[in-house]
Structures are given as C-alpha cells and as structure tokens.
N, C-alpha and C positions, 0 to 999 in steps of 0.2 A: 163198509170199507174194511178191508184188511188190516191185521196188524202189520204186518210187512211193510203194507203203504204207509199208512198210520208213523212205525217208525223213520221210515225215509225221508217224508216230508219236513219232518221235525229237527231232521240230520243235518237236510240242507239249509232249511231256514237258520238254526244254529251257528254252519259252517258262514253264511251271507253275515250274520251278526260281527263275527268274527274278524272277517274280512274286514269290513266295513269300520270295523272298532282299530284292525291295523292299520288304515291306511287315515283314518282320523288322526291316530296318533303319530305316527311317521310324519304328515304334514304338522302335527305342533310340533313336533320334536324339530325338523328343518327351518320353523320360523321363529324358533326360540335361537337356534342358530344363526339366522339369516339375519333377523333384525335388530340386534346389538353390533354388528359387523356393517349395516347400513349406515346406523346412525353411527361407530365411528368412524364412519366411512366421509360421510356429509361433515363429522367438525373437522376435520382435517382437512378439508377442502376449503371450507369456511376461513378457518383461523390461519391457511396458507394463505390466501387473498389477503387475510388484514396484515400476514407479515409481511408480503412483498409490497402492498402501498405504502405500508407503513416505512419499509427501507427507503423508497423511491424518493418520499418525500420528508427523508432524517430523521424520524422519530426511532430512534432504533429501541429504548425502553418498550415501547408497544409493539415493536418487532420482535424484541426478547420471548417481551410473554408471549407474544402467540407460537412463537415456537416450541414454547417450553409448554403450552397446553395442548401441541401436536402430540409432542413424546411424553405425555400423561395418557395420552389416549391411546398411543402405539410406539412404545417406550424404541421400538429397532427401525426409527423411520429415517433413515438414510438420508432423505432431504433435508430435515430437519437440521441431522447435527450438520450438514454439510454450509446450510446459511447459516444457520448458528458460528459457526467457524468464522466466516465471511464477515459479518455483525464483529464479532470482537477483535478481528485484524484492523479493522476499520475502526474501530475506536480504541486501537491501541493497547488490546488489553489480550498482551501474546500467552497468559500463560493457562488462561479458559479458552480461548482457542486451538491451543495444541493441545488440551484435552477433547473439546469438541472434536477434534479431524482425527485424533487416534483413536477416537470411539467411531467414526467414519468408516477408518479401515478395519474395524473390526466387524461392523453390520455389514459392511459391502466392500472390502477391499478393491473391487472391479470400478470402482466409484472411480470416476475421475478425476484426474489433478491435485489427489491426496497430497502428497508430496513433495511438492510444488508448494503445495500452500501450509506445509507444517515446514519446510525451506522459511517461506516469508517471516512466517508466527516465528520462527527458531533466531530470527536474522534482528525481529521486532525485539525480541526478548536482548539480544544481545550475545548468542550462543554462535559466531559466525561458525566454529566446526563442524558442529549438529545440522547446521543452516545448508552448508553445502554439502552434506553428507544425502542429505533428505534429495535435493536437489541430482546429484548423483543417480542417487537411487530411483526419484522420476525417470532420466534419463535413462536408466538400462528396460523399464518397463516400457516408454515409449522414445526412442530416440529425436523423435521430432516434435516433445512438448514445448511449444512457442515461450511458456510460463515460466519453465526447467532450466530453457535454453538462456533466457532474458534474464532471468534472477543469476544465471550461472558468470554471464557476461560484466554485468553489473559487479559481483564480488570479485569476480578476477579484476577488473578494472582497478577497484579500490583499493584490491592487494598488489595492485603495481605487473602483474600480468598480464602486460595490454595484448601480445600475438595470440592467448588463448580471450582474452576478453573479446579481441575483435575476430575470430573463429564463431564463437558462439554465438553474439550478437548479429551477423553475419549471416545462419545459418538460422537465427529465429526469423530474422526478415525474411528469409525466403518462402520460410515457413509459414508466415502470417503476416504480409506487409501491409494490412488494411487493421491492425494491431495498435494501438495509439504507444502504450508503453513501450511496445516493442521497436515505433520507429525512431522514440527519444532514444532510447538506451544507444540503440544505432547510429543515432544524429552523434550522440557522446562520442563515443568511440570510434567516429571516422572523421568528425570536425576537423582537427588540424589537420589530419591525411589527403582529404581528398574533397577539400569544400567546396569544390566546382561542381562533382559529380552526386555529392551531398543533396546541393542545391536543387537539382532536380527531381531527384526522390523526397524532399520535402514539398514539393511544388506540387506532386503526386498526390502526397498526405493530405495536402489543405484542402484537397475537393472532398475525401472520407469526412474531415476533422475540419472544417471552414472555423472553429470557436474554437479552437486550440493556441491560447495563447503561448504554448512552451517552443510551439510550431513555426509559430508567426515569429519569435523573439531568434531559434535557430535559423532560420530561413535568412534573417535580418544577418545574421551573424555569417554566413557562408556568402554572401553578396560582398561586405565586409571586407573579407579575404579571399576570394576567390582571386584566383590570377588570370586565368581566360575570359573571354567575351561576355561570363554573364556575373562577370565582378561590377558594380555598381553602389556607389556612397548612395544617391539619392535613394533606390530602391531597400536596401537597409534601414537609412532613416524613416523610409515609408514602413517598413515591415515593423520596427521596434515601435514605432506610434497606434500602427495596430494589435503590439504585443499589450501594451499598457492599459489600450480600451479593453482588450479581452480577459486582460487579468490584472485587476486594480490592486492596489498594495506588492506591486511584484518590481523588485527594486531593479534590475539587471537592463531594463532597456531603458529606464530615467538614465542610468550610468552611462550607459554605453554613447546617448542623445547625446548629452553632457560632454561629453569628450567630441564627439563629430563638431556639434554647435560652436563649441572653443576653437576647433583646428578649422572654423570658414570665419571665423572672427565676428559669432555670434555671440559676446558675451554673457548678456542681460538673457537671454535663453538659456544657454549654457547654466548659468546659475540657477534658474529657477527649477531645471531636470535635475540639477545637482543636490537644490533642497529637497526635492522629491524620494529621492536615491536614499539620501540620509534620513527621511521621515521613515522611507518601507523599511530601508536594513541600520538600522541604528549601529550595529555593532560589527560593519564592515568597516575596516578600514579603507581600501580602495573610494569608498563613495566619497569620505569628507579628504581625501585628497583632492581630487579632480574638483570637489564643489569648493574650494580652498583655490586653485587654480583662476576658476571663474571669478571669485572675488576679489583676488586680486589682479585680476583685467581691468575690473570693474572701481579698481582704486581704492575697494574697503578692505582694507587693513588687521584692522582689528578683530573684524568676524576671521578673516581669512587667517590671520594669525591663532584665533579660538580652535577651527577647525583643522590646522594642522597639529595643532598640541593632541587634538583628541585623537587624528588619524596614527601621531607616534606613542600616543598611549595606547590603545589598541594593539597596534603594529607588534610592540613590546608585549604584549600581554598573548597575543596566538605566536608570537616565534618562543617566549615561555614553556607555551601550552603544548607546543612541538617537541620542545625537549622532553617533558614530563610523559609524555605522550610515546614518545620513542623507549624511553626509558622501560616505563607501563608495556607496552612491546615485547619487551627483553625478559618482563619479569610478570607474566599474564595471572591476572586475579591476585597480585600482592596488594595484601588491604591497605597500607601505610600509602601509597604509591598509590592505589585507585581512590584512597580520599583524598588526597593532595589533585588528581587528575577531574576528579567528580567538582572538586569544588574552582576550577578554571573555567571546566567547562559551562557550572552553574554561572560564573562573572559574565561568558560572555552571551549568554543565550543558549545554549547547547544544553538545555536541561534534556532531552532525547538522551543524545551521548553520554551524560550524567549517567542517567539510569541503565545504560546498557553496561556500562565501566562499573559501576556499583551491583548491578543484578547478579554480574559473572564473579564480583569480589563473594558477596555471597551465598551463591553458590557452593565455592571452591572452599569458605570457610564462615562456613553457619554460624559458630561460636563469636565473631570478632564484635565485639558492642559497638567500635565505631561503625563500620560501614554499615552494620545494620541500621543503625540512627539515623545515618545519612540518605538511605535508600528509607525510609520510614519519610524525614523531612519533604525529601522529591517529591515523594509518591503525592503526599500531603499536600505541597502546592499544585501537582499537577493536577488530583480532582477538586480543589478549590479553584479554580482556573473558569 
C-alpha cells in the first residue's frame, strides 16, 4: 500500500472520530439543556393542579404554597403571581396582593385585568383614590373592562355620583350581562329607577345564576315596587323565601317577610322572620324595629318594649357615627378623628371600615402611636377570628 493511501485513510478515519465525538457532545450538551427545563416544566404543572383544587375547594394556605413553589421554580411566572393576587384579595389581605399584581405588570404587563384587580386590592386596603385611579387606568387600556367598568360604578355610587354610577354600571351590563357581580351592581343602581324593567333582566339572570341568592332577594324586591303588571306582593314574598333558602344567615328578606306578614295581619309570622332579621344582623337597627312591631301585635310588651330601646340605641349610635364620619370626610387621615371613627365603627360591627379608616390614618402619619395601636388591636382580632 502507499503512503499516500496509508495517510489518507488514517485522515478520514480521524476526521469520522471527530465527527462523531461532535455530535455526541452537542446531544449532551442539548439534554443537559433540555432536561432541567422538562422537569421544571412538569412541577409547574403539578403544583398548578394542586393550587387551583386547592382554591376551588378553600384551602387557600395549600394554595399559597404551591404557588410560591411555581415561582421557586420559574421565579417570572405570570400565572402565578396573578392567582397569587386572587388568593389574597379573597382573604382580605390587600397589601401582598398589590404586591403580587405589581409584580404581575411587571413580568407581563399585557396580563389581563391588572388593574382592575390592584382597583379592588387599593379599595380593600382602604386607598379609595389609588383605587379609582387604577381603575381608570383599566379603562383607557381597555374601554370595555366589565371588572373596570363595575368597580368604577360601584364607587361612584358610594361617593354619591349615581348619573356616572349608573353610566358605567350600565355600560358593564352590556358588556357582560351573564356577569353575576356585574348584574348586582346593576340591580343597585337602577332599583328605585326602574324596578319594572329591573325585574326582567333579573328574571334573565336566574336561568345564568338559578343559586343566587342576592338575585332571588332583588328580584323579590323589584315585584315589591314595581308599578305595572309585573308588580306582585305574593311573588316577592315567594322570591325572599327563596332568597333565605339560598343564603342562610342573610338578614334582608327575614326583614322584608316580616313587614309584608304584619301589613296581611300575620303576626305570629311576622315575628318569628323578625327574630330571624335580628339573629343574622344584630346590629341593624331597622330589624328590631319591625320585630318590636310584631310584638306588639302580638300583645308582648315587654320584649317589644326591649327591642325598641335597643333599635333607639343603635339608631343613636349610626346617626353618631354619621357625623363623625362626615366630619372624618372634611378631614381625611386625621388620627384623633380616625380613632374616635375606628372605634364606632368597631361598636357596631364595621370592623372592615375600622381598618380601612385606620390603614389610610397610617398611612398619612406613620409616627401617631394611637392609631397604630389601634390598627395593631383590629388586625389582632381579625386573625384571631
């Protein structure tokens, strides 16, 4: 054999070694890539499943963590912080939630209903400016956010702006009238207007929403009052006895019973939806009037004389709590003024409103030792609770 040949063969053999050693390596190099990317590909999948059964069915602590060992795994996972967000709205806890959603817009600002939902977290906290600022701000990126539109309705309403409450609330229906929240806020905002034409778009709702008892109790309430042909006491008294089945502990159609039952000269009824009124909302005035009423139809005296004293002691204490309130109004995050308002609202049940009057005192003045005591005490009962 030649050397010529000799070296040749030796060249190629060589150059196949070569070869053969690159493409070995290139494939580990791909599956060293590949399969760290697989598996946290697979727990993210995994520990998604356990957080959404875990929400479905209230555990939300085992919701937490498997959320929080997604973004251990892929720290910019979008989904994550966005239920994350979700989770702590729902358990009331607005101020990890508007960190979870402003880390939301920051991995994906394209995410939907940011804004909307740092609106709600901003409104939970007690921040209503920032609250509607956010909301706004939904608004110009998508005009016709149902979330935007209905949160937007809602505060205007509260703040005494019903022609723009009832614009937007108006305007989210159209939006998304198969919406549960969106057709209450709606139901709010046109009740005394137009309960005739109410009634029918509620009538609409209860095929969506057949287990809605807010549905069933509005619907009750537009029969009620309705002036044309589909005004009807019976049909009310029917719709508030199926408000009551569908939402037990829900005081407003015991109340409502209770007063129909009195005005057909049902007493001994009348009373007994009266005690019911007063078992769910203890701290209405309205119920132990009307069940005071009943009682003394019924000849007893004495309870009915108990429960009027407590209905004008109440009574007394929210037209108080009004002034303090208005006052509080004039003079937003003055700490003397939010602990006098924090602590009415604690008397009569409002420990919510407590903490929202307190959160914005602190806020506004970090330094005050009362209010922070006092937002300390709340906090305190409410996760003992």
């Amino acid at each position: 054999m030649k050397p010529e040949s000799l070296w040749r063969r030796r060249l190629l053999l060589l150059g196949g070694v070569l070869i053969a050693a690159m493409i070995i390596a290139t494939i580990g190099c791909l599956y060293w890539i590949w399969w760290p990317r697989q598996k946290t590909a697979a727990l993210v999948r995994r520990e998604s499943r356990i957080a959404e059964a875990a929400s479905r069915t209230g555990n939300l602590d085992l919701a937490e963590s498997a959320w929080m060992a997604v973004l251990a795994a892929r720290p910019n996972d979008a989904n994550a912080y966005s239920h994350l967000g979700d989770l702590y709205l729902k358990a009331s806890q607005p101020d990890v939630a508007i960190t979870a959603f402003l880390q939301l817009a920051r991995v994906d600002p394209r995410y939907p209903y940011i804004y909307s939902r740092l609106a709600e977290a901003s409104d939970q906290r007690g921040d209503d400016h920032t609250a509607y600022a956010y909301a706004e701000h939904e608004l110009k990126l998508d005009p016709d956010c149902p979330q935007a539109l209905d949160f937007a309705a809602r505060m205007e309403g509260t703040g005494g702006d019903h022609a723009r409450a009832r614009r937007d609330a108006l305007h989210a229906y159209r939006v998304a009238p198969d919406n549960e929240q969106v057709v209450l806020t709606y139901a709010d905002q046109f009740m005394d207007a137009d309960p005739d034409g109410l009634a029918l778009k509620l009538i609409k709702a209860r095929k969506t929403f057949p287990r809605s008892a807010q549905i069933a109790y509005d619907l009750g309430w537009c029969y009620a009052h309705a002036a044309g042909s589909i005004a009807s006491i019976p049909k009310a008294m029917e719709e508030f006895r199926a408000a009551e089945v569908l939402g037990p502990g829900n005081a407003p159609p015991h109340h409502d019973l209770s007063s129909f039952l009195l005005a057909q000269g049902k007493a001994a009824e009348a009373a007994r939806e009266g005690s019911l009124a007063v078992q769910d909302a203890p701290r209405d005035p309205q119920n132990y009037l009307v069940y005071a009423q009943a009682l003394q139809r019924l000849g007893r005296q004495a309870e009915a004389n108990a429960a009027l004293a407590k209905f004008q002691k109440l009574n007394t204490a929210y037209d108080q709590r009004g002034h303090v309130r208005d006052n509080y109004v004039r003079n937003l995050g003055n700490p003397a003024i939010a602990h006098r308002l924090a602590l009415l609202d604690e008397e009569l049940g409002e420990d919510h409103e407590a903490l929202i009057v307190l959160r914005l005192a602190v806020d506004r003045h970090p330094h005050n030792q009362q209010v922070a005591n006092d937002l300390l005490h709340l906090t305190g009962l409410a996760s003992s609770l």
